[in-house]
matplotlib code that plots the C-alpha trace (Angstrom):
import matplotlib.pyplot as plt

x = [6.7, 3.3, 2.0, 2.8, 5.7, 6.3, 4.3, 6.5, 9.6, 8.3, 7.0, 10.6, 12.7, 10.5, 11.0, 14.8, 14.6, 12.4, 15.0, 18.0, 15.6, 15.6, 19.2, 19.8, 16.9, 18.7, 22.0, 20.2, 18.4, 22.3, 23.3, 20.6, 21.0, 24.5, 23.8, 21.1, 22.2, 20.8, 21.7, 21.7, 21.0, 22.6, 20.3, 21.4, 19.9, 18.1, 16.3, 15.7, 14.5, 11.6, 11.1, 9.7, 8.3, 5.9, 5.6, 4.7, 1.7, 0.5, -0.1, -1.7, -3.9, -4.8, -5.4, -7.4, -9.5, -10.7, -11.5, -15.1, -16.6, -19.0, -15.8, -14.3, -17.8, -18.0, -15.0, -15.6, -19.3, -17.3, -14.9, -16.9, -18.9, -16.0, -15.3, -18.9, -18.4, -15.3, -16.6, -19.5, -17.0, -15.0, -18.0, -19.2, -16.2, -16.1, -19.6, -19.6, -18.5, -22.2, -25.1, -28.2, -32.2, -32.2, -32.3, -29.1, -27.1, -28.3, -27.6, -23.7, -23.6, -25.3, -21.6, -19.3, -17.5, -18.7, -16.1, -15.5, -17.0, -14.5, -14.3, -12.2, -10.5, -9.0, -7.9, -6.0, -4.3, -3.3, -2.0, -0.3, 1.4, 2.9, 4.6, 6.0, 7.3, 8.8, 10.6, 12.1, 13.7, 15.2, 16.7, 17.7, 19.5, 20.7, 22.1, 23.7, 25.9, 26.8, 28.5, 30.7]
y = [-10.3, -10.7, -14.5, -14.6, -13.7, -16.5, -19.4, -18.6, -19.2, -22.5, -23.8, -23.0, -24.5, -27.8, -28.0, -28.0, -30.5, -32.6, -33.0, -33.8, -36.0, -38.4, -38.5, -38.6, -41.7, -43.6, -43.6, -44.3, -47.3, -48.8, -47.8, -49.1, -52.9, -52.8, -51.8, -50.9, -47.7, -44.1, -41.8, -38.0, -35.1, -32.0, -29.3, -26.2, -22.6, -22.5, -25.8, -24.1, -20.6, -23.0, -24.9, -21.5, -20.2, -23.0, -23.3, -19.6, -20.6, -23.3, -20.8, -18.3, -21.2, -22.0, -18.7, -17.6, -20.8, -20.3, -16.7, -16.3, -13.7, -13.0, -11.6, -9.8, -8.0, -7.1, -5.6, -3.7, -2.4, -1.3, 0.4, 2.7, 3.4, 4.5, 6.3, 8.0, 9.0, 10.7, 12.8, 13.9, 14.7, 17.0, 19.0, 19.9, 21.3, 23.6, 24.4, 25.4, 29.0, 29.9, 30.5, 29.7, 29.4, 25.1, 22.7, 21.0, 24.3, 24.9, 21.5, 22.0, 25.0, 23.0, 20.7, 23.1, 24.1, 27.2, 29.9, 32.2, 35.7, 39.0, 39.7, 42.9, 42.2, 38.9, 41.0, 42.9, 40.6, 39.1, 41.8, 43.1, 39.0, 39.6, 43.4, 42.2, 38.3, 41.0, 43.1, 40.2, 38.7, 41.9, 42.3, 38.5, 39.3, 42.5, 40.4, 38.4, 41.0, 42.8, 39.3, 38.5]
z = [-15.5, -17.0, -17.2, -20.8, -20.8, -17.6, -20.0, -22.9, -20.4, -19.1, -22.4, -24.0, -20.9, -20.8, -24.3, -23.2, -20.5, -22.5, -24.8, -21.9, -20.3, -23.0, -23.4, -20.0, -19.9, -22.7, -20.6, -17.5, -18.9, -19.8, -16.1, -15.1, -16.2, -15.1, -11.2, -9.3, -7.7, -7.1, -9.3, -7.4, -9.8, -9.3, -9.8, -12.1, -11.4, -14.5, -13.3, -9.4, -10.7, -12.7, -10.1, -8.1, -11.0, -11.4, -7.4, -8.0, -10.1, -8.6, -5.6, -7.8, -9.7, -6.2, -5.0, -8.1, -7.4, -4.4, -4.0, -4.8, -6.7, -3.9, -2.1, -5.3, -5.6, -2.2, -2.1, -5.0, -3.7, -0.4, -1.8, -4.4, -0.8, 1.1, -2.5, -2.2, 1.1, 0.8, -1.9, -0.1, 2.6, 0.4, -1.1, 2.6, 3.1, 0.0, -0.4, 3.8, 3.3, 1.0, 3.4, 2.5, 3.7, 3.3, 5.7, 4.6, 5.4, 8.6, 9.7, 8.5, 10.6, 13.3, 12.9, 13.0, 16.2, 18.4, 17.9, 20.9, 20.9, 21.5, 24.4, 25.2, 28.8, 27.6, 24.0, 26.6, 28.7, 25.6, 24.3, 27.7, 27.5, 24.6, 25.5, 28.5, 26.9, 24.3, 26.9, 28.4, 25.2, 24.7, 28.2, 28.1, 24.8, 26.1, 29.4, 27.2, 25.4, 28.1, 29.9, 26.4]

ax = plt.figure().add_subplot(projection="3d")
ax.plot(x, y, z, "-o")
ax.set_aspect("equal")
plt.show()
């Protein structure tokens, strides 16, 4: 609920109580000559959901009061940093595919990670791993049919 919207509630529900409060006065003031007792008020929902709404803004009044603009700026300067930095982030990783004769690109290939060279016996045995982890999936599955 906006703030106006919340004003606009409280100023039309005072208006309300204002106008049982002095009803409620004028019989108090009789009660109140005939005995001196305490009178207990019994406290509708309208009346409690005010009550926190105006607790509500006292806290953000209070709140609003004491943060400093110092703090609001520099969290505003951080963030458009952190905001810089990721972009820059982003357009070193698309822009690392061109190659180039600067400085700038030869320090982003000086960041990337050494890839491993071929290398034709470990190709092999690769390749041989993969044959024989073949063969015996097909003679577990084979096993497998022959017990059902």
């Amino acid at each position: 609920m906006s703030s106006k919207l919340v004003k606009k509630l409280l100023n039309q529900t005072n208006t309300q109580l204002e106008s049982n409060d002095d009803t409620k006065s004028k019989s108090r003031k009789d009660a109140g000559s005939r005995s001196r007792t305490t009178v207990t008020h019994n406290i509708t929902k309208e009346e409690a959901i005010q009550g926190h709404i105006q607790s509500i803004l006292r806290l953000d009044s209070l709140v609003h009061e004491h943060t400093s603009t110092t703090a609001q700026k520099s969290f505003t300067r951080r963030s458009s940093d952190l905001k810089l930095q990721t972009k820059k982030q982003r357009r070193l990783k698309k822009s690392g595919g061109g190659a180039s004769n600067s400085r700038s690109s030869s320090s982003s290939f000086s960041k990337q990670r050494q890839q491993p060279t071929f290398n034709k016996d470990r190709e092999k045995r690769k390749k041989d791993e993969e044959y024989y982890s073949d063969i015996a999936r097909a003679l577990k599955k084979a096993k497998k049919r022959s017990k059902k």
